[in-house]
C-alpha positions, 0 to 999 in steps of 0.5 A, spaced: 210 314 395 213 311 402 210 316 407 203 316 403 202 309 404 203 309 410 199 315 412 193 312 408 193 305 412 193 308 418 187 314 415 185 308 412 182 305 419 178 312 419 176 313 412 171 307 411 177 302 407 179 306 401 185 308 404 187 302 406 186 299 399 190 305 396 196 304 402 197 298 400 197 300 392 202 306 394 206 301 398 207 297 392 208 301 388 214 305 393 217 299 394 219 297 387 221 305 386 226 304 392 228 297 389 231 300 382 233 306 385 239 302 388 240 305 395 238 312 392 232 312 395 229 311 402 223 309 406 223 301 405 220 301 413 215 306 412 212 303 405 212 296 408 208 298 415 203 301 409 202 295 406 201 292 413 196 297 415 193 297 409 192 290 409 190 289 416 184 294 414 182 290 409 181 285 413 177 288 419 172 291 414 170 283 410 170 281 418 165 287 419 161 285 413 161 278 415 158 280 421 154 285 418 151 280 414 150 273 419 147 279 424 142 282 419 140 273 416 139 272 424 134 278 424 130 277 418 129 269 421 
C-alpha cells in the first residue's frame, strides 16, 4: 500500500488528479497497516511522501480550475 501511494502521487501529476486522491487513500490506509503491525512492516517514509504528493496534486488541480474559471469570466466580459 506503501509503495502504491507513492507511486500514485507521483503518477498522479501526470494523470489528471486520480492519482493523487487515490495516493492520498493508499497512504492512510498504509500508514494505519504499518501502525498496528508493530514494527513487522515497512515503509512509513514511502506512505508519508505519498500523501505529500498526493495532497500537492490536489492542490495544483483547484489552482488550475481556479485560474480556468477567473480566465474564461474575464473572456466572456
Amino acid at each position: 500500500m506503501a509503495i502504491a501511494s507513492l507511486v500514485l502521487g507521483i503518477a498522479g501529476w501526470i494523470v489528471c488528479g486520480l492519482g493523487s486522491v487515490l495516493a492520498i487513500v493508499f497512504g492512510f490506509i498504509a500508514q494505519g497497516q504499518i501502525r498496528q503491525s508493530q514494527g513487522r512492516q515497512g515503509g512509513e517514509g514511502m506512505a508519508k511522501a505519498g500523501i505529500i504528493l498526493g495532497f500537492i496534486g490536489v492542490a495544483l488541480i483547484a489552482v488550475y480550475f481556479v485560474i480556468v474559471v477567473a480566465v474564461s469570466a474575464s473572456n466572456s466580459t
